[in-house]
N, C-alpha and C positions, 0 to 999 in steps of 0.2 A: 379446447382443453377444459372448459367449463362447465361443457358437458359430461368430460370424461369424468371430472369430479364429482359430480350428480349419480353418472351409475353405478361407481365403487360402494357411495353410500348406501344403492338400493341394495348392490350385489348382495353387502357385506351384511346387512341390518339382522342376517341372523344370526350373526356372531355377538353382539350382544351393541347396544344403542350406544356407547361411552366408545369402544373400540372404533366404531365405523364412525364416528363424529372423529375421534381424532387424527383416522390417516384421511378423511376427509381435508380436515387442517392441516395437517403434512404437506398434503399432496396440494394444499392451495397455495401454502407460504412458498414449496418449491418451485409453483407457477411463478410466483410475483418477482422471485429471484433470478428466476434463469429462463424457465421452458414455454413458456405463452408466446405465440408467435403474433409477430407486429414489432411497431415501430415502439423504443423505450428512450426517456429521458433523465437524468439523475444528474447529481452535485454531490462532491464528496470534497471534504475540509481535513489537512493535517496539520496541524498545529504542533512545532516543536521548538521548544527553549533550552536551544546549548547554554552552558552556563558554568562548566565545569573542565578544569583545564586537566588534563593528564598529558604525562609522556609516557612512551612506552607502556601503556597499561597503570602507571601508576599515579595519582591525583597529586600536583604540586600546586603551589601556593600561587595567586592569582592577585596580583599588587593592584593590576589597575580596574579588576573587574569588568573582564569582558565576556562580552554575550552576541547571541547572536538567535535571534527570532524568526522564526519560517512559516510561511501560512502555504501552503499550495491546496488551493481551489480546483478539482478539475473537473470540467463542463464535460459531460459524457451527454451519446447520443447512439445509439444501437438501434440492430434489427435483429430478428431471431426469424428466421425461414420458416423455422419448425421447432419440432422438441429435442433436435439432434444437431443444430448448424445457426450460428447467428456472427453478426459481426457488431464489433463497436469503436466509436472514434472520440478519444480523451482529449481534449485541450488542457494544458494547466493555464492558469492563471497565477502567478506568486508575488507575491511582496515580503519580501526580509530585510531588517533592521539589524545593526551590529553596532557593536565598541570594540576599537581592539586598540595594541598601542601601534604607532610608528615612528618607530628610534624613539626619542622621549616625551613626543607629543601622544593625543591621545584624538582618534580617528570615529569618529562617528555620524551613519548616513544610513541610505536604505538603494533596494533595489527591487523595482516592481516592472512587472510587465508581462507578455504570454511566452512562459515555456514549450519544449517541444512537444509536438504534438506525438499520439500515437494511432495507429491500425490497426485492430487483432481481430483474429476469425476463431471463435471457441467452438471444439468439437465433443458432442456426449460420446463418448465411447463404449459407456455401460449404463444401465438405470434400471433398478428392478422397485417392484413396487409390491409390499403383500401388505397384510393386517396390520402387522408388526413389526415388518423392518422395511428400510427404505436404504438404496445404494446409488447414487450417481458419482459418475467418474468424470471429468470432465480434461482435455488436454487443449492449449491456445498455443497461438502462434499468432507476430504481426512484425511490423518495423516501428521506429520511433523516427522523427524526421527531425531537421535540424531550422525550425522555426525558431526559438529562442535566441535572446542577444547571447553574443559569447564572448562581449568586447572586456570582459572582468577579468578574460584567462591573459591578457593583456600583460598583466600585473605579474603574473611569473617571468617575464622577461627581467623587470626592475628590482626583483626583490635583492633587497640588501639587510643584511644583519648589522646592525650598529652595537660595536662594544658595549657590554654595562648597561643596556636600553632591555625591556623586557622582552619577552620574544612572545608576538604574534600566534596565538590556534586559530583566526581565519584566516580568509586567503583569498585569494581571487577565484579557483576552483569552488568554493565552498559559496561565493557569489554571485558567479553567472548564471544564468538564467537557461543557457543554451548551451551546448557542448561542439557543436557545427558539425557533428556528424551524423549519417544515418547509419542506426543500429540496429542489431535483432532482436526479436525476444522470440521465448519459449516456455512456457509452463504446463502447467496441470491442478487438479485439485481433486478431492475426493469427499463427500459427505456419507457418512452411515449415523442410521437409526433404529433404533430398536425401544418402540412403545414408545417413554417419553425423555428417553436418554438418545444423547447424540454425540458423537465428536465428528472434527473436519479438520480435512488440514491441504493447503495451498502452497504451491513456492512457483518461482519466475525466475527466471535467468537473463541478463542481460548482456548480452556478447559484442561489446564496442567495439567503433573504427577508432580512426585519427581523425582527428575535428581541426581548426582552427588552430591558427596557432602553434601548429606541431603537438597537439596536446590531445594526448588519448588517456580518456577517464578507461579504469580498471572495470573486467567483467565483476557482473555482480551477483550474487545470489540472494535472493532473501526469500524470508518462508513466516507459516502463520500456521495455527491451526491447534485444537486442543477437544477436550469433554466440554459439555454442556446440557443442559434440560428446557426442556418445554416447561413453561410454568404457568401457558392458559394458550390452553386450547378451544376454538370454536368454530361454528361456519364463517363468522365475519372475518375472524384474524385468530394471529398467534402472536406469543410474547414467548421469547428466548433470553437464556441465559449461560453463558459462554464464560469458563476461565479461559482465555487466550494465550499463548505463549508465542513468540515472534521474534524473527533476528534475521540476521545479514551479516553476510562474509564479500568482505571486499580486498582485494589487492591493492597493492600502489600502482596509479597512476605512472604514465612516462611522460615526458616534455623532454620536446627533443631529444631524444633516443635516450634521453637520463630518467632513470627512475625518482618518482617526485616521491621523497622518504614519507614526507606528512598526509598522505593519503590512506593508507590501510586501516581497516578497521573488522574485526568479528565481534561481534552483540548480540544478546540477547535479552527479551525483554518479557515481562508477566503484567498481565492485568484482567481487569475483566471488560465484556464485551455484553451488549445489551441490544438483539434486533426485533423489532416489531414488521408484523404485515398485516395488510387490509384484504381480504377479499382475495384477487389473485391480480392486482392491481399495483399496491403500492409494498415497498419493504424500506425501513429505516434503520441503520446502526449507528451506535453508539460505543468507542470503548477507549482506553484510556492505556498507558504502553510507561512501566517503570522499568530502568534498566538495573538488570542485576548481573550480567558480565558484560564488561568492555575492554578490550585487546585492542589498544591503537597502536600506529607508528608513530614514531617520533612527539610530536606537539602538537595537538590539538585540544581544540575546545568539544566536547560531547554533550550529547541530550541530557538534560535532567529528568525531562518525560516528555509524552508524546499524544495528543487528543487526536482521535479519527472519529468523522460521522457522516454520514453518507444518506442520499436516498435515492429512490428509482420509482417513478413512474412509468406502468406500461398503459399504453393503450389497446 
């Protein structure tokens, strides 16, 4: 692939030296991300601080100030065949800390340890490459396995409301680590460019069993994607810069053939997003996630914001 990058530049050099230096860099940053074949390593960080109680969509008052802090770490490890066929395998790692109340005391601990693992195989379905515009399409598919504790979903059997006591937005769902089931996934994504404008957009679907406990987490959708510009282009690397726009639509949850009311949620979130690449080697992201609609059920505590960053090493 490195060479292919090599004869576009020669192709192209009569189109003018600035044009063929950039899909040059196009064509390297989208090696470093997706299409260079061999073995790739990467660590990606979400960092989100619920902090915020709503019911039903609307923000109530928070007596004892609870929170609820999320790190998932997830150890990624891929192969790409080719420029059309690769697989990858995500471990999370998580540790979360909370406050919340229970009946009039007041509850505070943490949970860490490795969430479920996942399997996906991503397929290019389209990819065209000229001077000036650039298309890849990409569709995945894998399962999620049920490595993670899920002994936190436990705690739905016990819950009890106490009169006059404040009422809890976490939860035992909101804590475990594991769900005990394997589930599916499916998505897609698409990138288009034209000269040194870009937009992308991604989404996944997540299609639960029943896990543990009698307790089936709700399918989920979430999506990502927005404009963007190149804002240094070269043969070593490129620098990106991305508004982002991002959200998820969730149903409630069942336990034991009951729908669990405090589960649903549709969000949607804005910020901006920052990726750099090396060579056709390395790519790092950066971006930051404010939410500006949130549609929950019942009582919950929701993100105030949300830190993502990422990096991939290919060899």
């Amino acid at each position: 692939m490195k060479c292919l990058s090599v004869v576009l530049c020669v192709v192209l050099s009569g189109a003018g030296a600035a044009q063929a230096c950039d899909l040059c860099a196009v064509y390297t940053a989208t090696e470093a991300k997706e299409v260079r074949p061999g073995w790739s390593v990467g660590v990606f960080e979400q960092f989100t601080h619920f902090g915020t109680l709503r019911e039903n969509g609307d923000e109530v008052p928070d007596a004892v100030g609870q929170r609820l802090d999320s790190s998932i770490t997830q150890l990624i490890v891929g192969y790409q065949f080719n420029n059309r066929l690769g697989v990858q395998f995500n471990l999370p790692v998580i540790y979360r800390s909370f406050r919340r109340p229970e009946g009039f005391a007041i509850d505070t601990g943490h949970e860490s340890g490795i969430g479920d693992a996942s399997l996906t195989a991503n397929v290019t379905v389209f990819q065209r490459f000229t001077e000036d515009t650039t298309i890849v399409v990409n569709v995945l598919g894998g399962l999620k396995f049920p490595t993670g504790r899920s002994d936190r979903l436990a705690e739905e059997l016990n819950e009890i409301e106490v009169p006059g006591a404040p009422e809890s937005g976490v939860h035992g769902h909101d804590l475990a680590l594991g769900s005990g089931s394997t589930d599916g996934i499916i998505g897609g994504s698409v990138l288009a460019r034209w000269k040194r404008l870009f937009a992308s957009a991604a989404l996944q679907y997540a299609i639960r069993s029943e896990g543990d406990f009698d307790y089936r987490y709700a399918n989920d959708l979430t999506w990502n994607g927005g404009p963007g510009v190149y804002v240094w282009l070269s043969h070593t690397g490129t620098a990106t810069l991305q508004f982002n726009v991002s959200g998820e639509s969730k149903g409630t949850d069942t336990f034991q053939g009951a729908a669990a009311e405090d589960t649903g949620i549709t969000a949607v979130y804005l910020g901006p997003e920052v990726s750099v690449t090396w060579r056709d080697r390395l790519n790092a992201d950066v971006g930051i996630d404010l939410p500006v609609v949130q549609n929950n059920t019942a009582v919950q505590i929701v993100p105030d914001y949300r830190i993502r960053a990422a990096m991939t090493w290919r060899f």
